[in-house]
C-alpha positions as CSV (number, residue, x, y, z in Angstrom):
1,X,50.6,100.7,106.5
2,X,51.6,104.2,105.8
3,X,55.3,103.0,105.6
4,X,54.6,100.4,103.2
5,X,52.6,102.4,101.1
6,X,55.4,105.0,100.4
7,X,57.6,102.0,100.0
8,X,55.5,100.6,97.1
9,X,54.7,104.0,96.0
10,X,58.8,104.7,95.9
11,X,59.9,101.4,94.2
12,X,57.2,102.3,91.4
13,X,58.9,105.6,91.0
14,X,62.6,103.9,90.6
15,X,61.1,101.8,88.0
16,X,59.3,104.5,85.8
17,X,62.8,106.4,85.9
18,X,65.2,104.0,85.1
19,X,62.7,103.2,82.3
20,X,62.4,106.8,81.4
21,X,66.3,106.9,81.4
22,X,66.6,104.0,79.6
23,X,64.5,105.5,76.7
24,X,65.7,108.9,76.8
25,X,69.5,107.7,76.4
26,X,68.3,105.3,73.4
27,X,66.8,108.3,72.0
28,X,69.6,110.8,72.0
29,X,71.2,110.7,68.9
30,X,74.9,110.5,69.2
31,X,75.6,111.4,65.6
32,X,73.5,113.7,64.1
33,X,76.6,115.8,63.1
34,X,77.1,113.1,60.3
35,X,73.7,113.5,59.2
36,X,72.5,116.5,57.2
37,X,71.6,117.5,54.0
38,X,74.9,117.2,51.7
39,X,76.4,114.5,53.9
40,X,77.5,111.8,51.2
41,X,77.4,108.1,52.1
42,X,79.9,105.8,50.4
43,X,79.5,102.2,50.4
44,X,81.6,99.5,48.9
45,X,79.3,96.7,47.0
46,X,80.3,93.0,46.0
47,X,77.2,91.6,44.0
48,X,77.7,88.1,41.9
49,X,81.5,88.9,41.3
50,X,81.0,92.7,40.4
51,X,82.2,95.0,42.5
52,X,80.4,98.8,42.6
53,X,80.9,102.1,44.8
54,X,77.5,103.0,46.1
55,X,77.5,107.1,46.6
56,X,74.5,108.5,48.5
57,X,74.4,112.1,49.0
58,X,71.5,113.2,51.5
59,X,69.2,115.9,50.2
60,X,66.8,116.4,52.6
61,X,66.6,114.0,56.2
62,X,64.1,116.0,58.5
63,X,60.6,114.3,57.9
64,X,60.5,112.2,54.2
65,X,64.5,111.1,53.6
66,X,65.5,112.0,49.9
67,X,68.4,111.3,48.9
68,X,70.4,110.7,45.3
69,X,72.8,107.8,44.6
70,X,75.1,107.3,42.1
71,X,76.6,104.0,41.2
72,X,80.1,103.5,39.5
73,X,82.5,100.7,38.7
74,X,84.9,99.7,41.6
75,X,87.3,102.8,40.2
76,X,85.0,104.7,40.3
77,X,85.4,105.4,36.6
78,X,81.8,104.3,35.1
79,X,78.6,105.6,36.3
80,X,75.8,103.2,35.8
81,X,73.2,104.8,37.4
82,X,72.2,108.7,38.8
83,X,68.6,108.7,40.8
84,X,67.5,110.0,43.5
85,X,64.9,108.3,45.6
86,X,62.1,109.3,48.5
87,X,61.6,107.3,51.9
88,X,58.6,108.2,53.5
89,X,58.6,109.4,57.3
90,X,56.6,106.4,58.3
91,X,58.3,103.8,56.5
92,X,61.7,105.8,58.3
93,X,59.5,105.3,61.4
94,X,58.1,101.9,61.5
95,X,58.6,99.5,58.2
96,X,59.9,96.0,58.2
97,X,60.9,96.1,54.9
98,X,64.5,97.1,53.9
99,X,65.5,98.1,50.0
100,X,69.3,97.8,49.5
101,X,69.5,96.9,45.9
102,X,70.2,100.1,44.5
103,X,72.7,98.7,42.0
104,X,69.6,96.9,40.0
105,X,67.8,99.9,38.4
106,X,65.1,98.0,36.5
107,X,63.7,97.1,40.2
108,X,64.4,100.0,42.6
109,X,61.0,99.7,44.8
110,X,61.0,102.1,47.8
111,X,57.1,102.0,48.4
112,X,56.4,100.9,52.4
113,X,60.2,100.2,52.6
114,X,63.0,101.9,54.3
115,X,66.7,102.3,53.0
116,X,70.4,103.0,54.3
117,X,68.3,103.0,57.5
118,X,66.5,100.6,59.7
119,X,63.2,101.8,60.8
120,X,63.2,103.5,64.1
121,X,60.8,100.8,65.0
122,X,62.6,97.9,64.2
123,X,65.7,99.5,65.3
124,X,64.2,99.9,68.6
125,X,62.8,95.8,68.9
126,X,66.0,94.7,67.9
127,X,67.9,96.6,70.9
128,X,65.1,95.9,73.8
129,X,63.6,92.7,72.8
130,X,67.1,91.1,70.8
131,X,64.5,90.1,67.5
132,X,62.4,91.6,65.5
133,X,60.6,90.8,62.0
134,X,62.3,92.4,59.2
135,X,62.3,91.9,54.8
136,X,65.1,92.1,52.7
137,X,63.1,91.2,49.8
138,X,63.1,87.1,50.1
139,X,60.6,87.5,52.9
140,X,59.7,87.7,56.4
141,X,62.9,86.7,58.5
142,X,63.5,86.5,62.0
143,X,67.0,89.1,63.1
144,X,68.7,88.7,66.4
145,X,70.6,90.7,68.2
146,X,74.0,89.6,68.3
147,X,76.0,91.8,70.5
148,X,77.7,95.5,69.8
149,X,81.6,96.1,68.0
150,X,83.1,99.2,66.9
151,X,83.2,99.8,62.8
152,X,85.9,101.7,61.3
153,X,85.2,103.9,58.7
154,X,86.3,107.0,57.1
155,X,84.7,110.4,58.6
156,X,85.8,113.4,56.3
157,X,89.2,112.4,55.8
158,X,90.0,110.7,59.2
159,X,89.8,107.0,60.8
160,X,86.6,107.3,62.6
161,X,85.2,104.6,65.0
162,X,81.2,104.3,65.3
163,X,79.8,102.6,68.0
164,X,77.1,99.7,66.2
165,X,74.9,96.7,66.6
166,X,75.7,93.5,65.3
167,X,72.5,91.1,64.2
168,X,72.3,87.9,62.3
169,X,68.8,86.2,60.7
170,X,67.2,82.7,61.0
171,X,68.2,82.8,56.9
172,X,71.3,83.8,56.0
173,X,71.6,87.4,56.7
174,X,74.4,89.7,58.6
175,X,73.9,93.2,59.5
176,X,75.7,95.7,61.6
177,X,73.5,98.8,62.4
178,X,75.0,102.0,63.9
179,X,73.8,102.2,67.6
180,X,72.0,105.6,67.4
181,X,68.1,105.3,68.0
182,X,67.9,108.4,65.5
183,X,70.1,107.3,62.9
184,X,70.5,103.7,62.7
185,X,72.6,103.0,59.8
186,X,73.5,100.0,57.8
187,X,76.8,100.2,57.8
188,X,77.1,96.6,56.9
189,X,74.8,94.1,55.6
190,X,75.3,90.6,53.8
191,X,72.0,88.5,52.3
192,X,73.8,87.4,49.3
193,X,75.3,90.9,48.3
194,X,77.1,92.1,50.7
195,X,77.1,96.0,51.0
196,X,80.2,98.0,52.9
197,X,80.1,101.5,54.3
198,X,83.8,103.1,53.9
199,X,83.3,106.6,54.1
200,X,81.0,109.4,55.7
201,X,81.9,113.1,54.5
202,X,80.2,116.3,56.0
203,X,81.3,118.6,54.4
């Protein structure tokens, strides 16, 4: 009896730390040398047949995100818009909701959304359970998990390879999220715009 015990007792053990493990390695960021305060984010947009460079320079990331974007014409000649907008630390940590749409200024909404990022919640369901709930803005739509690929981007001046996520929706949407619990990243993302990352720089 005593031998069965310790057996039970030993196999619960395994469990909790491969479960533990599991979660810890999820939660180690991988990249937080890409994200700080000056880090700029640049993202190539096709909207309706207009193209845009997306610039997003991070002002603060430790607790509420802030950050300020600029948006120019595909020369980056033109600037159409300079604002800088506030993510709350819960909506970082658990919204379903998702605000891309930067380029229309007449309807920037960031309240109870998350943006560049994926919720840390979400982020998490989509990895462990392969769906999760999320809203673009049409909606409520069901995202699966569609496997991982390596996205190529620039990283201050050098080809860079990021590890990320790939998910599709039950609509029409395509995402690619980088695969870091702490920073999970759109780095691409189609739902009738489709939105680019090209280039990370540091420094």
């Amino acid at each position: 009896m005593k031998n069965f015990i310790k057996k039970i007792f030993f196999i619960i053990l395994v469990i909790l730390v491969g479960s533990c493990a599991k979660e810890s390695k999820m939660k180690n960021s991988t990249y937080s040398n890409l994200f700080k305060s000056g880090t700029t984010i640049v993202y190539e947009v096709a909207s309706w047949g207009d193209m845009y460079i997306l610039k997003i320079e991070i002002e603060k990331i430790n607790g509420d995100l802030i950050f300020r974007y600029t948006l120019s014409d595909e020369n980056g000649d033109t600037t159409f818009q300079d604002r800088e907008i506030t993510v709350s630390k819960k909506s970082l940590e658990s919204s379903e909701k998702i605000f891309m749409n930067l380029w229309d200024g007449d309807i920037v909404d960031i309240k109870g959304k998350t943006s560049i990022f994926f919720s840390k919640k979400v982020f998490r369901e989509l990895v462990n359970k392969s769906e999760v709930t999320i809203d673009v803005g049409d909606g409520e739509e069901l995202l699966k998990y569609e496997g991982k690929k390596v996205y190529t981007c620039i990283v201050d001046g050098k080809i860079f390879e990021l590890n990320s996520i790939n998910a599709s929706s039950d609509l029409f949407g395509y995402f690619s999220i980088l695969e870091d619990y702490y920073f999970p990243l759109i780095l691409q993302m189609e739902v009738g715009y489709i939105i680019e990352l090209k280039e990370i720089v540091t420094r």
